[in-house]
C-alpha positions as CSV (number, residue, x, y, z in Angstrom):
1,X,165.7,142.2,75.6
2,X,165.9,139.4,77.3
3,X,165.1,135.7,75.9
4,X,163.4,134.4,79.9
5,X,160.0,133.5,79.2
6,X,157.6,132.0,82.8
7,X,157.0,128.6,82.3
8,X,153.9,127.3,80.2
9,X,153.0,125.1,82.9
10,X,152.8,128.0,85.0
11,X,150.4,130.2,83.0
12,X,147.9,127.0,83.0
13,X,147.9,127.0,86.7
14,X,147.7,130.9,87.3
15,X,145.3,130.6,84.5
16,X,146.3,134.1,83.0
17,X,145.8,134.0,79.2
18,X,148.7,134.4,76.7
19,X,148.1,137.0,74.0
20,X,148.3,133.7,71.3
21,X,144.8,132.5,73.2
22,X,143.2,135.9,73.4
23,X,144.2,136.8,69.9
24,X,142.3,133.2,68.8
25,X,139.5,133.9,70.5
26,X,139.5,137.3,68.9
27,X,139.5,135.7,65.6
28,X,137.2,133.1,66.2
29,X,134.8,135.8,67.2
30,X,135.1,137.4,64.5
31,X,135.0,134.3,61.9
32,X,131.5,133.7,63.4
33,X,130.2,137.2,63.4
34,X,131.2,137.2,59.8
35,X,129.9,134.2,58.8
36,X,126.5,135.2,60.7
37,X,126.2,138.2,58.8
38,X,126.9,136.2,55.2
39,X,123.7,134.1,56.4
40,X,121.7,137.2,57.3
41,X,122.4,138.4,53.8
42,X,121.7,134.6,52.4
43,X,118.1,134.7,53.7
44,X,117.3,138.7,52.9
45,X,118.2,138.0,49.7
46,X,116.3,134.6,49.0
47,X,113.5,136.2,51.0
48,X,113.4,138.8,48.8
49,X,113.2,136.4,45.8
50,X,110.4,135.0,47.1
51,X,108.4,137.2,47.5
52,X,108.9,138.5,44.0
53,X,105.3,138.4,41.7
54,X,107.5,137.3,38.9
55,X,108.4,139.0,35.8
56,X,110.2,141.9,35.4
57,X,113.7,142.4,38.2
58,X,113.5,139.0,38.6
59,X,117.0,137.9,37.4
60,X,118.3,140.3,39.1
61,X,116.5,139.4,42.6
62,X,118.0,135.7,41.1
63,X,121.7,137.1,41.0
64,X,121.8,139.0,43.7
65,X,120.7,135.6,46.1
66,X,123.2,133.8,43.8
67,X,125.9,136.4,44.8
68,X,125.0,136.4,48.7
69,X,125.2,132.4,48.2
70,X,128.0,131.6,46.7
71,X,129.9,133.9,48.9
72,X,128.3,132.3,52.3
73,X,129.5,129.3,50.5
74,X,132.9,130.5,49.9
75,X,133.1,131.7,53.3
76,X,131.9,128.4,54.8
77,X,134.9,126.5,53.0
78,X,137.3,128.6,54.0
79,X,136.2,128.0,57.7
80,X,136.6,124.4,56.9
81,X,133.2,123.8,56.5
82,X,132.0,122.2,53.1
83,X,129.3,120.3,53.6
84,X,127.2,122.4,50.7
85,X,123.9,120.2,50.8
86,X,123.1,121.3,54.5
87,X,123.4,125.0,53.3
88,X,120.9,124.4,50.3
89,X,118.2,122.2,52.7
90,X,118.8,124.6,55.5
91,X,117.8,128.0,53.9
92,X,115.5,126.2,50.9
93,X,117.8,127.6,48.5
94,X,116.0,127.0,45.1
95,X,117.7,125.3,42.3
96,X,117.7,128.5,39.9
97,X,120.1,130.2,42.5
98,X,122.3,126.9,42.6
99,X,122.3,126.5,39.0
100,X,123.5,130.5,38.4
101,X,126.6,130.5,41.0
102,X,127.2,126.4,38.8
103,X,126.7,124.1,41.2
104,X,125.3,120.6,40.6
């Protein structure tokens, strides 16, 4: 095998992509579809509990929106993105939900 490599300055100017660029982009992609889907599952899920009459299966419509938040929120962090009070404004998340997964 040998140890030549082309020039880095070259691949810029051919503009042929390395496999490190097209294997970030591949991961980016997916980091967003995922992240997408979390929020799709965020707003079934508080949807859901609001629609709820009240009474009975309502804790359970309450943890299952606190499970789909918290792990949106999880997600988010992990992306590098932590600003938690844009998350609860943007999708109206009621206080209930925040208060079961223990935030303040």
């Amino acid at each position: 095998m040998s140890s030549l490599r082309m020039p880095q300055t070259f691949l810029k100017q051919l503009g042929v992509e390395t496999g490190d660029a097209v294997f970030r982009h591949e991961l980016l992609e997916e980091q967003a579809l995922s992240l997408g889907r979390a929020g799709r599952k965020v707003e079934a899920s508080l949807a859901a509990l609001a629609a709820h009459e009240g009474g009975e299966g309502r804790a359970a419509l309450v943890k299952a929106a606190a499970d789909a938040v918290w792990g949106f929120l999880v997600q988010r962090e992990v992306l590098g993105l932590r600003d938690r009070n844009t998350v609860v404004a943007q999708f109206g998340i009621p206080r209930e939900v925040m208060a079961r997964i223990g935030a303040r």
